[in-house]
N, C-alpha and C positions, 0 to 999 in steps of 0.2 A: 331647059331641063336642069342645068345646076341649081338654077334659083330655087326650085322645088324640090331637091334633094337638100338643099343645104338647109331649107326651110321644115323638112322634113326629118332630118338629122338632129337640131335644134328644138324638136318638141320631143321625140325619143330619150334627148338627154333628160331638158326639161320635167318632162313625166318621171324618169326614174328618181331626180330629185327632191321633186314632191312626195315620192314614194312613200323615201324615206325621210322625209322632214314636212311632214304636212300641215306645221304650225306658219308655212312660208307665204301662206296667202290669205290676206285676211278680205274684207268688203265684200263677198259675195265669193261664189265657189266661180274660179274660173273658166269650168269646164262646163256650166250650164249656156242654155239659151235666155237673154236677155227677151222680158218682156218686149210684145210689139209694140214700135212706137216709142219706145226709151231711147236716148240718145248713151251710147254703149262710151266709156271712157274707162283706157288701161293707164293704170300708173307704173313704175317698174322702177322702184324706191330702191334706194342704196342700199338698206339696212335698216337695223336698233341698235346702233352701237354709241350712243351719246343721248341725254338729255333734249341737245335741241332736235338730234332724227328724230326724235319720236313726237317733239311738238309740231314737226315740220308736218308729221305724218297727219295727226291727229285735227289740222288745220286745213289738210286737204280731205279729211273725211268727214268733218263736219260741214265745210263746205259744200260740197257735194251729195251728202246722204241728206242733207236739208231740203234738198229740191229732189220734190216727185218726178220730174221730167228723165235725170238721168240714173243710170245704173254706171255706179263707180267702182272699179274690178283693182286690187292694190295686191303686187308682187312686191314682199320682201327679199330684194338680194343677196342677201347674208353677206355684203359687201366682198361678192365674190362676178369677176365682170361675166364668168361664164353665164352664169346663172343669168344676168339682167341681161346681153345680148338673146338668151333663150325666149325670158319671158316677152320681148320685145317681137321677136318673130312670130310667139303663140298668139301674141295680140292682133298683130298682122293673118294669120290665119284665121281667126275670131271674126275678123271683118270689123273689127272696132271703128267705132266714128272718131276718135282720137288718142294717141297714145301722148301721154307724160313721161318725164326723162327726169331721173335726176341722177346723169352719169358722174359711174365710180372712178371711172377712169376718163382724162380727156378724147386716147387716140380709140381707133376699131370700132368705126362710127360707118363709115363711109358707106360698105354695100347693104347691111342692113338698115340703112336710113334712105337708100337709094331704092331698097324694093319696099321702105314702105308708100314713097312718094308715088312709085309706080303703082301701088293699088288704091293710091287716090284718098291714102290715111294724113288728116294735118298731123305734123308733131310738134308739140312743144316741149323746150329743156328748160328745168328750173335748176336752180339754186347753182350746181356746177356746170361748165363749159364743154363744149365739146369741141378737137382739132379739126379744122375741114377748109378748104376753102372754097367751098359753095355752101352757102348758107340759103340756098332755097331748100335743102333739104331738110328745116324746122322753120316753123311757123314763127315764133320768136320766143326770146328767150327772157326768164324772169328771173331773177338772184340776186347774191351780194356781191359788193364792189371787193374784192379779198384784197388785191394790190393798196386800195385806199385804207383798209384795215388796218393791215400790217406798218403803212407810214403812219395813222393816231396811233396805233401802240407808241411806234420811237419817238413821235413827237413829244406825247407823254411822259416816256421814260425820259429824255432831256430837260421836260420844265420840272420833271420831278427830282432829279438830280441836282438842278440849279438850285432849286426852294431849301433841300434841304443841303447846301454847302455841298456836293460831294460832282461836281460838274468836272474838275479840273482832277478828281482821282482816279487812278487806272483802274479798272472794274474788268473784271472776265465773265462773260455772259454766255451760259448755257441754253441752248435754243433745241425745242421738244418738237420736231415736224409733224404734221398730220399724215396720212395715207400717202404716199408719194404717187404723184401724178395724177391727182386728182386737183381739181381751179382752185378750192379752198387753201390746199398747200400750195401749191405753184404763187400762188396772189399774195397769202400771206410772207411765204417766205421769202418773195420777192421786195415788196414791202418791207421788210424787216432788214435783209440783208443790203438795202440801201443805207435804212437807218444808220447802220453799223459801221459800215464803208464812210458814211458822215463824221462820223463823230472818233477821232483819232484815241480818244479815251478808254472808248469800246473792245476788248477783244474777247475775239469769238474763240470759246477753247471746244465746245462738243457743238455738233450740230447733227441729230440723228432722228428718226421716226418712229413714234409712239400710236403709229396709225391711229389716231382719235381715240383709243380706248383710256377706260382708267383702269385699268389691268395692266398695260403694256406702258403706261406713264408712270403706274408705280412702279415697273419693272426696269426701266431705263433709269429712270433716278435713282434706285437701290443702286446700281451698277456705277454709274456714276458715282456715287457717294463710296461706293468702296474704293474708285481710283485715287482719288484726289479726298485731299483735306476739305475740311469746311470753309477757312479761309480763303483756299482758293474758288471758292461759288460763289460772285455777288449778286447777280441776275439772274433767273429764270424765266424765260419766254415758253408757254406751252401753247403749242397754236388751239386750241379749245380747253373748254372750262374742264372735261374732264379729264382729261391728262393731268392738266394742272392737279387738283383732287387726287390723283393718284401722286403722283409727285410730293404732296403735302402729307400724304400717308407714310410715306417713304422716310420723308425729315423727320416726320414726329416719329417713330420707332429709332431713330439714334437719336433723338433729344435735340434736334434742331426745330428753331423756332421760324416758323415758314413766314410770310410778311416781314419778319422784324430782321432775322439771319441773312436770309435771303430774299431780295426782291422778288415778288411773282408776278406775270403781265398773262392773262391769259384772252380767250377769244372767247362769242358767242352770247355771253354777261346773261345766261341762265340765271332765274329767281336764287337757286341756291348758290351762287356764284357771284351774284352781289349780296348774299347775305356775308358770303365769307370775307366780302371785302368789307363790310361794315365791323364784320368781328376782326378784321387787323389778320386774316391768314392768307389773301390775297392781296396787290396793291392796288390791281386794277382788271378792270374786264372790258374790253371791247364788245360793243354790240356786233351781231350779227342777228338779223331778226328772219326767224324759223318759219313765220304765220305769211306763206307764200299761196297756198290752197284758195282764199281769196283772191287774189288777183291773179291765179290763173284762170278759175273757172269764170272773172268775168271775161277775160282773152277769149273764151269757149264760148263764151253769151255771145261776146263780138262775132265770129266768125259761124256761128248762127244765124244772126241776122243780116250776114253777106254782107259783115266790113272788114276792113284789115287793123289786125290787132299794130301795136307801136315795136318794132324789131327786138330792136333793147332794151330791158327796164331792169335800173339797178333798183334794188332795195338797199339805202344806206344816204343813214344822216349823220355820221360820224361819232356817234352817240359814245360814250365809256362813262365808267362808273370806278370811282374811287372815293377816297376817304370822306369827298366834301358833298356827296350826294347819295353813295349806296344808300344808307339806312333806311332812308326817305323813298326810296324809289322800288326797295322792295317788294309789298305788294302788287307792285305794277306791272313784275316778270313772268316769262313766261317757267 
């Protein structure tokens, strides 16, 4: 009885917030009946709050909308967890043959992934992590390596400090977090914060969250920039391209020269993100590659034809982009 009140609970909110936000579901109307014979898949997306969410997005509905076989149902979260635990239980009502994850948060997994195993729904999680330890309750999981991320940013940042003389000077490095307690921050700032603890030169003077937006990256750096002088900022780390971008909004309204004043290291290496590094506003961009929609829907193909998809699959070739490559490599981004 609780499972279906709580299940029942969870579409009441659900509803009321589509109510009133009904630009939150895009791929088809959630609330129809899927032609017979369609193989029915729900996705329950973090958001639109970045450049790469939206190619990420955009990678699983081409994918998907390309083959007649399935009906592809995609819930924008508004990167709020209620919201995505909702649409995750609507999908499980729906009777879906698959639900996708790309949780906002790692924990608050456990009984709604428990009832959907119980209705005999596979799940899989892309991109970010979820806390559990039983992991039969997702099918397997598809993403980025963040922890690996965050050690090429410092590795970077060290040969690029050595190249240009400045290895052996004290340096105070401002670091811009993503969403906290989402795998992208956790991995990256993980990563990073080893870097740092490395390198006795490094000191860490702000370490705060610009949750992925470039709104809240240019609102943290204005702040910053009012506390402290400019000479005290050598380093800026934004764990994705657009904080950074907000960040560089920020400098250029006091006259600070973003790349050249201040180092910038950010994540994801968006088309416009290594443009910026070829223009000298950025130093460097870490990949993180968004075009996950592919290699999930063939995980869907697999377990279709009654095999078992590979548990883990990272996506990540350690890839970044600075001065000695952006130019070149920009039409190549997503």
């Amino acid at each position: 009885m609780k499972k279906y009140i709580s299940i029942l609970l969870c579409l009441v909110y659900l509803g009321a917030l589509f109510a009133c936000a009904g630009d939150g579901v895009t791929g088809g109307d959630i609330d129809d009946n899927s032609e017979e014979g369609l193989i029915v898949v729900g996705y329950a997306q973090v958001g639109a709050e970045s450049a790469w969410r939206m190619a990420n997005t955009e990678s699983f509905i081409a994918a998907f909308e390309s083959d007649p076989r399935y009906d592809f149902r995609l819930v924008d979260s508004r990167n709020d967890p209620a919201i995505q635990h909702a649409a995750v239980y609507d999908f499980i009502a729906q009777e879906v043959d698959y639900i996708i994850i790309a949780p906002i948060e790692e924990d608050g997994w456990y009984e709604i992934l428990t009832e959907a195993r119980d209705a005999g729904i596979p799940v899989i999680i892309t991109d970010r992590m979820i806390e559990t330890s039983d992991d039969s309750l997702y099918v397997c999981w598809v993403g980025a390596a963040f922890l690996l991320e965050g050690l090429v940013a410092m590795e970077w940042l060290n040969n690029y400090l050595a190249r240009t003389g400045r290895a052996d000077e004290r340096m105070n490095l401002f670091h811009m977090q993503g969403s906290m307690g989402s795998s992208a921050q956790i991995g990256r700032t993980s990563g990073i914060n080893s870097g740092i603890s490395g390198n006795n030169n490094l000191i860490l003077r702000q370490q705060q969250s610009g949750d992925f937006t470039l709104e809240k990256g240019k609102e943290l750096m204005a702040s910053w920039l009012r506390r402290y002088q400019i000479s005290d900022i050598d380093i800026l780390i934004a764990e994705n391209d657009d904080m950074a971008f907000g960040a560089i909004r920020a400098m250029q309204e006091v006259g600070i020269k973003p790349g050249e004043d201040i180092i910038i290291i950010s994540f994801d290496a968006g088309r416009n993100a290594v443009q910026a590094v070829a223009d000298g506003l950025i130093n460097c961009t870490v990949e993180s590659n968004p075009l996950h929609g592919p290699r999930v829907k063939e995980n869907i193909d697999l377990l279709e034809m009654g095999e078992t998809p590979v548990k883990m699959q990272i996506v990540h070739d350690g890839k970044y982009f600075d001065i000695n490559n952006a130019a070149s490599e920009v039409d190549n981004r997503f």
